[in-house]
N, C-alpha and C positions, 0 to 999 in steps of 0.2 A: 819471406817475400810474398808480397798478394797477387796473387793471378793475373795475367793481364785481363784489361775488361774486353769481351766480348762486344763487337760490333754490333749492331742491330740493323738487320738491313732491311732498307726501305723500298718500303711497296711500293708499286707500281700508282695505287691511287694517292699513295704521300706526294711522291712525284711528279704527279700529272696534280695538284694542289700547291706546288711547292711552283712549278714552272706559271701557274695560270696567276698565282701573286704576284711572281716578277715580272710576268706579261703587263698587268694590272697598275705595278708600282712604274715602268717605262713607260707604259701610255698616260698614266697620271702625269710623272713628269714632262713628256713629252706637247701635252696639253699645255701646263703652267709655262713653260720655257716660250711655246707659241703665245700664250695669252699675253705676256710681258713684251714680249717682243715685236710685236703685232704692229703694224703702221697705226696708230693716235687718228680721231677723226678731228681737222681742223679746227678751231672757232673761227666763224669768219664773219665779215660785214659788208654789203652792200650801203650803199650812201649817196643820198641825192643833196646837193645843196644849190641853190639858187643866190647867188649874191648881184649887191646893188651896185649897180654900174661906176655908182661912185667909190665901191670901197673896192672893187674889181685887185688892183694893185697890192693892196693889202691883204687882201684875201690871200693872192698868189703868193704871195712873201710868208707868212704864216704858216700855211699847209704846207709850204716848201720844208722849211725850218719843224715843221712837226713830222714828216715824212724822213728825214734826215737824220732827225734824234732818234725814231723808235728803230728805223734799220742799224744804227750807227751804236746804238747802248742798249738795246734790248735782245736779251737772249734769247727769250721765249716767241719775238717775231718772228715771221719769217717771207711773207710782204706786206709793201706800204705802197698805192698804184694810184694815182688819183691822173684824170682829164676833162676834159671840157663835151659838150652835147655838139655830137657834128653840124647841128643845126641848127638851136638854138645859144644863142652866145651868153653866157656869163651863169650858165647851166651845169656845175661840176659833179663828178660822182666821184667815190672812193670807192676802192675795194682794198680790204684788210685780212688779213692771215695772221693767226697768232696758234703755237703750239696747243693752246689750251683756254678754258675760259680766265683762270688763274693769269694766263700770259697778256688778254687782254686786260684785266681789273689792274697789274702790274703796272701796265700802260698809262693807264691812268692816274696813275701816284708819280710819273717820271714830271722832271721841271718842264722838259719841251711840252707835255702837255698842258700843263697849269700855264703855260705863256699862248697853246689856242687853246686851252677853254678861258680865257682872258679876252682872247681877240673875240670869241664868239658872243659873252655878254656885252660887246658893244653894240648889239644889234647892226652888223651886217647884212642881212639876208632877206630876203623878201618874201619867205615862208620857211613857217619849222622846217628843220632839218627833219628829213627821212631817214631812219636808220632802219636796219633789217639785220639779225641777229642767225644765224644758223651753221649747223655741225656739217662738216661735208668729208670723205675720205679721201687722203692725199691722192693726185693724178695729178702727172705732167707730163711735157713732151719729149724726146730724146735730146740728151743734153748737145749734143751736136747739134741742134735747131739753134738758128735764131733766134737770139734772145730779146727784151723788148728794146724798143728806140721808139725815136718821136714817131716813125711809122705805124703804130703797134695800133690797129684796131681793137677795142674792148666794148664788151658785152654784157652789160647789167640784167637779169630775167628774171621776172616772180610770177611764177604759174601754181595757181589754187588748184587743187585736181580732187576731181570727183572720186569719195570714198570709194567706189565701186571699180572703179578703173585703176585703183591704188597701184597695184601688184601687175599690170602689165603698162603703166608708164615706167616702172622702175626699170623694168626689164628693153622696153624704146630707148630710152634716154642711157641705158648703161653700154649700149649696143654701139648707139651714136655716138657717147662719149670714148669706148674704147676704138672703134673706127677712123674718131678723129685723130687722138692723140698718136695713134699707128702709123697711118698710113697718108696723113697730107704733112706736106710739107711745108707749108705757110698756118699750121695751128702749133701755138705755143702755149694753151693753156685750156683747158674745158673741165669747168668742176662744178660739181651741181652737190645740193643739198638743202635738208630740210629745215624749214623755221625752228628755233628754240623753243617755244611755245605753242607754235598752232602748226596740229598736225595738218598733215595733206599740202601744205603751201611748202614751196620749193621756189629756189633758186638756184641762178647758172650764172659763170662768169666766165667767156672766154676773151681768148686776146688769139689775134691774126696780124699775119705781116701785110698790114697794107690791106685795103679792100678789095685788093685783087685775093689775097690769100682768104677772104670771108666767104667773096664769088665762087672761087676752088671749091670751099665746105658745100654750097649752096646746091655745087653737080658732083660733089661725092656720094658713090652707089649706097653706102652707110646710112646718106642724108634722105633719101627717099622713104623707106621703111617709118620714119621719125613725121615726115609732113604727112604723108599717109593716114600715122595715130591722131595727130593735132588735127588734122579736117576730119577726124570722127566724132570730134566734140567732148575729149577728154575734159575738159577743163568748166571749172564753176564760173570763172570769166575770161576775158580777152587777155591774151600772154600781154605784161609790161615789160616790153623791149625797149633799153637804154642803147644808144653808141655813142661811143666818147672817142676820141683821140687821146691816145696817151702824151702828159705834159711832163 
């Protein structure tokens, strides 16, 4: 019979080599597991259209029935919001949400769209469509909030911001946004994000119950700090602020 084999015992620095690997291989995993699982930054779109008083009817019939198909058959959506300018009448915006760029191109190959991009070559409109393209990271409001209805105040923004001010609008606007979606009780939506293509230009889309719930934002302690940066002249031009009513 052969001997038993002798153990080899291990040093102290095999050891402390042997632990600092599996330290190494946990945090590697522990990284990838975060990375895949990570909240996705939205594809979204802001959208201004202007229709002709005479096709007004049509319009609303269209966007309805395309608003309806992408909620209704598309997986990758995840909103479809469209209203009218509180003050200017037959002045519509859209705001869009889609999991990914992928979810909105999908969009675009479904029937309910091929039936409005149909309605839209009939020329409708009294000026191109505006469209505005940008990545945003998920935020909402507690799902116990009010969700939207025809009361629902929404908020279209595209602010240009000066390369220099970069890094302490992010940090205004992430403050305000966390503030809001906290702590008022009349905001159901605040999401801001940057253009696809041109750095520094940013958009925002919130929704509030009512223009009482917009007024609320307007005397929340959060909302000071936010007017404060904007009268220091962060921005390359004047903020484009939309209100719409939700339809």
């Amino acid at each position: 019979k052969h001997p038993p084999l002798a153990k080899e015992p291990v040093s102290f620095s095999s050891m402390r080599t042997l632990l600092a690997t599996a330290g190494a291989t946990a945090a590697a995993a522990a990284l990838y597991y975060w990375w895949r699982t990570r909240p996705k930054p939205l594809y979204c779109l802001n959208v201004k259209i202007c229709v002709k008083q005479e096709r007004r009817k049509e319009f609303l019939a269209a966007i309805e029935e395309d608003a309806a198909g992408t909620i209704r058959d598309e997986p990758l959506s995840v909103s479809f919001l469209y209203g009218e300018d509180t003050t200017t009448p037959n002045t519509f915006y859209l705001h869009e949400q889609y999991l990914s760029r992928e979810g909105f191109l999908a969009h675009t190959r479904t029937p309910h769209f091929a039936k409005w991009d149909a309605f839209c070559k009939t020329k409708p409109f009294m000026a191109p469509v505006s469209v505005a393209f940008y990545t945003a990271a998920p935020a909402s409001a507690p799902p116990s909030r009010v969700r939207c209805s025809s009361d629902t105040l929404c908020l279209n923004v595209k602010m240009r911001v000066r390369p220099e001010r970069r890094r302490e609008f992010l940090a205004k606007i992430s403050a305000d946004q966390t503030g809001t979606l906290t702590n008022e009780t009349g905001a159901l939506a605040f999401l801001v994000g940057e253009d696809t293509t041109t750095p520094n230009t940013f958009y925002l889309h919130e929704q509030y119950v009512g223009q009482a719930g917009f007024e609320a934002h307007l005397k929340a302690p959060h909302f000071s700090p936010w007017q404060a940066f904007v009268e220091s002249e962060p921005f390359l031009e004047p903020l484009q602020v939309s209100f719409y009513k939700k339809i």
